[in-house]
N, C-alpha and C positions, 0 to 999 in steps of 0.2 A: 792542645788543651789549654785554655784559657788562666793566665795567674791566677790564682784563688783570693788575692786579697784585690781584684778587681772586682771581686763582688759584690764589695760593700758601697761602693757607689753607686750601685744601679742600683741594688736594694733599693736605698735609701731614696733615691730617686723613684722610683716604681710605687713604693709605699706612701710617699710625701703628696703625689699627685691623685693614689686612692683618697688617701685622706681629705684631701682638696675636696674631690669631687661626689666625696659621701658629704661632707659637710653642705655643699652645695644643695644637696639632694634633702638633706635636714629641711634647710631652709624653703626649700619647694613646698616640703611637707607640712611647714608653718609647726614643726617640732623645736620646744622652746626647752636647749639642755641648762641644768642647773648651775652648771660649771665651764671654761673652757677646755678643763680633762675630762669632762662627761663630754661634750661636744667631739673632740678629738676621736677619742674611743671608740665613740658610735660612728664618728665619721669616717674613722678607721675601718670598721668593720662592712659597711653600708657600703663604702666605693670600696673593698676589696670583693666582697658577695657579687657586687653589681659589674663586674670589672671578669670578675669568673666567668658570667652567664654571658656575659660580651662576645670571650673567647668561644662559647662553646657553641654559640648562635654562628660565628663565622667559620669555626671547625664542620661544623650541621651544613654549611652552605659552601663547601668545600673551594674555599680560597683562603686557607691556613698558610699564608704567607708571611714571613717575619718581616716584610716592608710594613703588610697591614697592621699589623697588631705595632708596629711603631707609630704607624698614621693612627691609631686607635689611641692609643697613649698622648699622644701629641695634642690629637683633639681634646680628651678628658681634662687636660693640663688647660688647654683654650681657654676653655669654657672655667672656668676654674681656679682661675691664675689670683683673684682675691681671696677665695678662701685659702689657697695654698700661702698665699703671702698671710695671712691670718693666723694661721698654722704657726707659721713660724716664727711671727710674731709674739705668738701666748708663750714658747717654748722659751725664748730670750725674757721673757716677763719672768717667768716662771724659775727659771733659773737664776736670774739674777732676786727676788724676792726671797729666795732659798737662801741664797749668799749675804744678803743683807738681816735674816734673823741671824740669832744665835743657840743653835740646832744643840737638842738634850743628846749626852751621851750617848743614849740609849739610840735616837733616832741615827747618830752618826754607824754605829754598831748595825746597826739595818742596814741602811744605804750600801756601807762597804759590805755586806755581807752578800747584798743582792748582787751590786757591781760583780766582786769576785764570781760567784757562782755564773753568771753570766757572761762574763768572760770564758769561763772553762769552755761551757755548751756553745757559744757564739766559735771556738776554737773547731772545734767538731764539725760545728755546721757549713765551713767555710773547705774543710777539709772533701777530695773527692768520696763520694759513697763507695766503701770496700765491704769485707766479710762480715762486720756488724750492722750493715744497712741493707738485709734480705730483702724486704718487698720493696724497698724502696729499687732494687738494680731491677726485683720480678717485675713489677708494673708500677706503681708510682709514679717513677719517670722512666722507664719502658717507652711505656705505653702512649706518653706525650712524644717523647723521641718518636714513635712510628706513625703518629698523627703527621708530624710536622715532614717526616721525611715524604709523607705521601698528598700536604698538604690539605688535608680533610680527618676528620673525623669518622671512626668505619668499625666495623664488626671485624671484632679479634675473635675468631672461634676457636681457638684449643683455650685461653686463658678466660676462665668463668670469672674472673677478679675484673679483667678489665670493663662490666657491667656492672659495678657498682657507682654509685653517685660519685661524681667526681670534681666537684667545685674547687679543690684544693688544687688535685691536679690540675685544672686549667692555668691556676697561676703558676703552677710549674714549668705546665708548656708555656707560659710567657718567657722566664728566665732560660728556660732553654733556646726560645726564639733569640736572646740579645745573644747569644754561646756563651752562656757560664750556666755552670751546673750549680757553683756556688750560690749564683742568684735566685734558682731554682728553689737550694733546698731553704734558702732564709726567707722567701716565704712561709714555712712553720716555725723558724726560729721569731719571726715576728708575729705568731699567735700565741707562741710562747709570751713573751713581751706586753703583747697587747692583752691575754687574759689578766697578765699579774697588775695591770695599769686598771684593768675594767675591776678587778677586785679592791683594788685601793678607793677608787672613784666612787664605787658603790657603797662600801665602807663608810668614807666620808661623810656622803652622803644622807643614810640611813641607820648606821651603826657610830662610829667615831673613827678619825684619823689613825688612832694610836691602834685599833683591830686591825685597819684596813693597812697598815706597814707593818704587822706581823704574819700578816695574812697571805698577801703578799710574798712573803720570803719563805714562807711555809709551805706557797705552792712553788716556788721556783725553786726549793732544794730538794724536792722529792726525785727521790735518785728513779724511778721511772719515768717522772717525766723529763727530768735532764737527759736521760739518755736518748729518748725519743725526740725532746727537742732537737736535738742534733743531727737527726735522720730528716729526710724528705715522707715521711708518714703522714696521717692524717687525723689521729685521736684528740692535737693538742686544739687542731680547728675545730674539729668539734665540741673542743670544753670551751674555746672562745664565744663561737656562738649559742651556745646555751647560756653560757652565764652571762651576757649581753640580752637574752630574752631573759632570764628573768629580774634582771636589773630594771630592766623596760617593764615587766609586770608590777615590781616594787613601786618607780615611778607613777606609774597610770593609777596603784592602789593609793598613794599618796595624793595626787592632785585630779583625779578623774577626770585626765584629760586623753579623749579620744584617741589623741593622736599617739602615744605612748602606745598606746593598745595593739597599734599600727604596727609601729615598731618592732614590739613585741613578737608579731605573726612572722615580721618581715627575716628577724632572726632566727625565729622557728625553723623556716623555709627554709633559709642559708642550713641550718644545724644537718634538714636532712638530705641536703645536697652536699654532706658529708659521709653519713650512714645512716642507713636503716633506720638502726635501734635508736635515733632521735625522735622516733613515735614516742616512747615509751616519756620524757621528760614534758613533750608536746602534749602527754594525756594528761600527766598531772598537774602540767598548768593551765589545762583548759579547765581542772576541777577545783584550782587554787580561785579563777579569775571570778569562775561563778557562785563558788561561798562569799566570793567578796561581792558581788555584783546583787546575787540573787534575782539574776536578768539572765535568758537563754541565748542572749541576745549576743552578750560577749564573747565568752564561751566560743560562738559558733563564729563571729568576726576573726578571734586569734587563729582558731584551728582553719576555716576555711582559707584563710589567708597565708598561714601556713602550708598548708598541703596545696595550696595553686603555684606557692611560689619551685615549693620541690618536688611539683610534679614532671619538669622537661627532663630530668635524669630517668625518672623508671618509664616513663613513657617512651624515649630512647628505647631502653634497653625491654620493653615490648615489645615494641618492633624487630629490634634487633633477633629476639631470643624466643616471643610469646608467653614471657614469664617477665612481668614489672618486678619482680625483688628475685630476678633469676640469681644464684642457682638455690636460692629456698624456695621452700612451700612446693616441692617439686611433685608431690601429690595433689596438688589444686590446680596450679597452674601449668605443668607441664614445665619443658623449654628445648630447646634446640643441644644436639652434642651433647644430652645428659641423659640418665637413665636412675630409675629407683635405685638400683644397685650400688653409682654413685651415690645418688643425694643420700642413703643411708650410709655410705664409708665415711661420705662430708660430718655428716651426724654426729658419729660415731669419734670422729677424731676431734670436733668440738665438745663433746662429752667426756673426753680424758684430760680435760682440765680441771684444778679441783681437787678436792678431797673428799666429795661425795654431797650428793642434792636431801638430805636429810633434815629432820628439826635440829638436831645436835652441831649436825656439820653447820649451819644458819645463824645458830648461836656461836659458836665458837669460831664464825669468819672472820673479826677484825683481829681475832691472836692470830688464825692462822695466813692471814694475808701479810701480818705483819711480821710471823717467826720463819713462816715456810713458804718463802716468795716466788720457788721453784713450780712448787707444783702448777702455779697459777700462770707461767711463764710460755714462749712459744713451745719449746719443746719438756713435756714435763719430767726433770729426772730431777729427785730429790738427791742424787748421788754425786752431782754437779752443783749446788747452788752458784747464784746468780745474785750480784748485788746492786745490779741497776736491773733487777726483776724485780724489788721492795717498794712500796708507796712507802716503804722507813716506818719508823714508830713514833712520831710526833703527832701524828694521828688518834694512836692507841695510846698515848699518855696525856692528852689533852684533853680531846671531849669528853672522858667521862667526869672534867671535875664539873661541870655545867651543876653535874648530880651534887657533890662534895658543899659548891657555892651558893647550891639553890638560887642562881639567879641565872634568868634568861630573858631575851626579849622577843616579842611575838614575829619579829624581822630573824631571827635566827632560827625561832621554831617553826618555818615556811619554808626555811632553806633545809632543814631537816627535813621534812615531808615530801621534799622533790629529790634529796636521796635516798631517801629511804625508799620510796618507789621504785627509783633508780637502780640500788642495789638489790630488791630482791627479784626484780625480773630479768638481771642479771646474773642473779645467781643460778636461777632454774634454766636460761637461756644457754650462757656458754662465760662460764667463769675465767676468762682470758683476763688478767690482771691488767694489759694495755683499754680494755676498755673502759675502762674505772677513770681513764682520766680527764670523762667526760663531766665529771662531777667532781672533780678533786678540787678546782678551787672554790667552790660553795663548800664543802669539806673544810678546806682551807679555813675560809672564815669562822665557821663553826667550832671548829679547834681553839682558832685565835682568842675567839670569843670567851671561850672558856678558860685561857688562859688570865684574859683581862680580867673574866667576875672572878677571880684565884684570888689573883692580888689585890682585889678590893675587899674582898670578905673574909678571906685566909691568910693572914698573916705567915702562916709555920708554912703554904706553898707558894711566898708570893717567890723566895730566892729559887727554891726548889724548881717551879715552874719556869725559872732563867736560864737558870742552869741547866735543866733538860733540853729546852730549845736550843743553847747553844750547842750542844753536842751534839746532836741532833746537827746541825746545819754545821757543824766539823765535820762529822761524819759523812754528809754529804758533799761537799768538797773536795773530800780526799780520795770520795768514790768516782766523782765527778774527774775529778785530776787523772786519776787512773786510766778514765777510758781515753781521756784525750792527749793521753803523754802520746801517742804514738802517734798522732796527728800534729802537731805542733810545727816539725819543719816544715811538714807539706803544706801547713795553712799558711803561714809566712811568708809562703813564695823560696823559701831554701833548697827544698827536698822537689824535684820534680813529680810530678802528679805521675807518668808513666813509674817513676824508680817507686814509690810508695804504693801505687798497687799491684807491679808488680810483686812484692812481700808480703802483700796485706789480701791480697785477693786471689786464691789457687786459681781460678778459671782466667783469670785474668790475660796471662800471655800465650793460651790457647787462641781467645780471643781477637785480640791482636795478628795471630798469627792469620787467623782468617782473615781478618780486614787486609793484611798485605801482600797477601797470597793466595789467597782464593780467588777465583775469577768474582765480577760483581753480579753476575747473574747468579752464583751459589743459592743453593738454599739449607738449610741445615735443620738437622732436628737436633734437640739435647736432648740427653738422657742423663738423668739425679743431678741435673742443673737447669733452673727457671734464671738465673742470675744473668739476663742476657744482655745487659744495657749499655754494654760497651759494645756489643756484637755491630757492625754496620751492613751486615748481610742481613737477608731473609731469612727469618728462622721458625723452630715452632715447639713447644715443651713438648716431649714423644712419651715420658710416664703412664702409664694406664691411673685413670683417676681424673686428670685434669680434665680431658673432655673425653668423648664416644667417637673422636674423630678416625682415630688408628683400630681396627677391627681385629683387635690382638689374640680373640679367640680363636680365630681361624689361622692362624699362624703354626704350621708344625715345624718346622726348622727357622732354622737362622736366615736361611738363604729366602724365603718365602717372605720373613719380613724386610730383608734388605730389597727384593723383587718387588713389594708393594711400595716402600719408601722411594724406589727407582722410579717407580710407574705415577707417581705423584708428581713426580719432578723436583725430588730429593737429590741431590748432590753428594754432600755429607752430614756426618756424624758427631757432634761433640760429647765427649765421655766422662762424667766427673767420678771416677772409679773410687777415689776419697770415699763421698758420700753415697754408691752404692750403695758399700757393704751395711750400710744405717737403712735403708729403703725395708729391706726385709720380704721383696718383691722375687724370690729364687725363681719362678718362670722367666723371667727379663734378663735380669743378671745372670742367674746358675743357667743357663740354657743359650735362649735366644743370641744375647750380643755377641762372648765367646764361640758358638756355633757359626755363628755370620765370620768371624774374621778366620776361625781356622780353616772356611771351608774357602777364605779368600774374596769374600762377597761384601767384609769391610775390607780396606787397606790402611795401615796407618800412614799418617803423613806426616803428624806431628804427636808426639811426647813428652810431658814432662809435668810436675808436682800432681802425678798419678791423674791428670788431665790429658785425654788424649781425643785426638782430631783425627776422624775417620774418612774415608772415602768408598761411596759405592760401587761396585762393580768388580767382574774379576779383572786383572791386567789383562795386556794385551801379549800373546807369546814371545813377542820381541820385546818389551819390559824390563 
């Protein structure tokens, strides 16, 4: 496994030559940015989108080769090599301008606050993905790992996840093609990054400097998003490219020029080649453009350009499945490996997030997102909290003084109205608090904002409102500290990556154990572990629920299902007995598995941190 802190150069490398070559692509566009941090930004965002669909056009045409996707990088850079030298140009401008004012306390107090908080999450990110990085070991990077090992791009049937839009993940599968994982997962560490740069820039732009650097730090100390930046996930791209469309719609409503509009769509697209539920920001700003417009005309340029651009992910996974947003809408569209039965358990377990879809519970969602961050968390037990489950309370002590100030400006009450959308088709959809961070930094701003008219119009909150933020962004820190002490050697290069997940990942040296002793034609099922991503065998998630693949009703002993798992060309068994007893599935666990081994039809082979590795078949009498 690759040092960890050789990550940071490819990163850097990888992201320096998107940026190049979106800038490029600007210029194509005859897109004229206000700024060379507006320019960056976009160009950032533009040649990483365009950079995505590269990979997955070559994934699609099955020569997913790591030479390629180096000749692909290479060329981008070709082609590109002035605006990248541009690039780095403005950055040495920019930084030496910085050094040459003489920066307000206040502004030095920011910087260091952002720096430190960014550091922590930059720690995390560099670190290998263990016990707090679930989907990201389930599919994230899984699933690029399985692209690349088979070279192509291809229909995973037990895992309904690996159908959804996956723009992120292809930059994944990039950093995974150079072999760092760390490179892998800094691609969301750099949407992390690039959202709180596209907030400031925006800011600037449209509101003032002094919003756009509290704004900024507002969103980069939100203890769920630090904790997410740190993972290989996908929410923080999605709040990138949203809040780059509607910066772009800001834009276009400012200078009515065409080409913003462009832009606009072209982020749209990028947003829902992240998820789904990027319709939902997509509608209200196709009904922002046309209050403004009072043309049909627009309206249908953002959206249609929009939905052409994120149409090759669900048309993918049509084919794939016969269900474009498979495994929803399983009553309209059908899909493959699914059943009602399913889509209503899926339902059902996105319905237990929450505190209830009511008028009451609606009104009182910003206390209780902000007191009771569990509920709203992956797994919801108020008996556990969870403190990088919290969007924090800087949120809930901010924007209501907009009300306190009576001052607002019509650029923040637009940013309102695309949350506000946002959140309540959220709320009635599926209250999962990671997806809120698709509007935190418009949020962000929002808050900021109201901090600023605080201290213009309120004298008795202008300290009050300092002093909360800093505590506020203490608090974060320390939360932030927390999750990455135990990351720290490993990121360093100190702590070997095998010794650190050994400790940090129960499945972990099951895993292992199969990579170096299993034959390589193995194939294995898990059971109460999707965490496969270290696995280098063939495998497949064996839970009832994930897919319709395993015909578990016709199963009366143990020995019946190990005789079907045989007849498939099942090898072995991985066991995460741990998080059984949590499943609550007593036909699987209280029956089935224990049946199979005592009648001798599992074998164990390997045991240990109540992880165990199983083998089909009875022995042989000499044995």
């Amino acid at each position: 496994m690759q040092n960890p802190l050789l990550a940071l150069p490819i990163s850097i490398l990888l992201i320096l030559v998107a940026t190049g070559f979106g800038r490029r692509l600007l210029s194509l566009l005859k897109v004229k940015a206000g700024s060379a941090l507006e320019e960056c930004v976009f160009g950032a965002g533009l040649g990483l989108g365009v950079l995505a669909y590269l990979i997955l056009g070559i994934g699609l045409a099955h020569v997913l080769h790591a030479w390629i996707l180096l000749l692909l990088v290479f060329i981008m850079a070709l082609v590109s090599m002035r605006q990248i030298a541009d690039a780095i140009l403005d950055l040495r401008q920019g930084i030496r301008a910085q050094l040459k004012t003489r920066p307000r306390f206040s502004s030095v107090m920011i910087g260091l606050s952002i720096g430190a908080l960014g550091a922590v999450v930059l720690i995390r990110s560099l670190a290998p993905p263990s016990g707090l990085d679930w989907d990201a070991l389930a599919y994230h990077l899984a699933v690029p790992k399985m692209y690349l090992a088979h070279h192509r791009i291809f229909y995973v049937p037990f895992m309904s996840h690996s159908n959804f839009p996956f723009l992120i993940e292809m930059l994944y599968t990039l950093g995974l093609a150079f072999g760092s994982i760390g490179a892998a997962k800094l691609f969301h560490f750099a949407a992390y990054a690039l959202s709180a740069v596209a907030v400031y820039s925006m800011c600037g732009r449209h509101l003032n400097r002094t919003i756009g650097a509290i704004a900024a730090l507002i969103f980069v100390s939100a203890p769920l998003v630090m904790w997410e930046a740190g993972n290989a996930y996908s929410d923080i791209a999605t709040a990138l490219y949203i809040t780059l469309a509607v910066y772009a719609v800001l834009n276009w409503e400012q200078t009515r020029a065409g080409d913003w509009l462009g832009v606009a769509g072209i982020m749209c697209g990028f947003a829902l080649g992240t998820k789904v539920f990027a319709l939902v920001p997509l509608a209200a700003l196709c009904l922002w453009v046309f209050c403004a417009s009072r043309r049909l005309t627009s309206p249908l340029i953002l959206g249609g350009l929009a939905l052409i651009i994120g149409a090759p992910w669900y048309i993918k996974t049509w084919v794939y499945t016969g269900n474009p947003v498979y495994p929803f809408l399983y009553n309209i569209f059908g899909g493959r490996y699914w059943s009602q039965s399913a889509a209503e358990a899926y339902r059902n377990a996105q319905l237990a997030f929450g505190m209830g879809r009511g008028l009451r519970e609606l009104l009182m969602l910003p206390w209780n997102l902000t007191v009771h961050g569990a509920y709203f968390f992956d797994e919801p037990n108020p008996a556990a909290p969870k403190l990088f489950s919290l969007i924090g309370p800087v949120f809930l002590g901010l924007i209501p003084l907009h009300l306190l100030a009576g001052k607002g400006s019509r650029t923040v009450a637009k940013l309102g109205f695309i949350c506000a959308v946002y959140v309540v088709a959220w709320f009635f959809l599926m209250q999962q608090a990671r997806y809120l961070i698709g509007i935190l930094p418009l949020l962000s701003i929002i808050a900021a904002s109201g901090l600023d008219a605080a201290r213009s119009n309120l004298r008795l909150t202008r300290h009050f409102g300092n002093g909360f933020l800093a505590l506020c962004v203490l608090l974060s820190l320390i939360t932030g500290y927390a999750i990455a002490r135990p990351c720290v050697r490993v990121a360093l290069g100190i702590e070997p990556p095998d010794q650190y997940l050994s400790r940090t990942l129960d499945s972990y040296d099951a895993q292992e154990y199969a990579n170096q002793f299993l034959p390589t034609d193995a194939k294995i099922v898990m059971f109460d572990e999707v965490r496969g991503f270290y696995l280098d065998r063939e495998y497949m998630w064996g839970n009832p629920g994930h897919s319709e693949m395993i015909p578990w009703s016709s199963f009366k002993t143990g020995g019946d299902m190990a005789a079907w798992f045989e007849k498939n060309g099942f090898t072995h068994a991985l066991v995460n007995w741990r998080l059984a007893k949590y499943s609550g599935n007593d036909l699987l666990h209280g029956t089935l598995i224990p049946d199979a081994i005592s009648r001798g039809d599992m074998r164990e082979v390997y045991g240990s941190s109540l992880v165990g590795v199983y083998e089909f078949g009875r022995a042989d009498v000499g044995d």
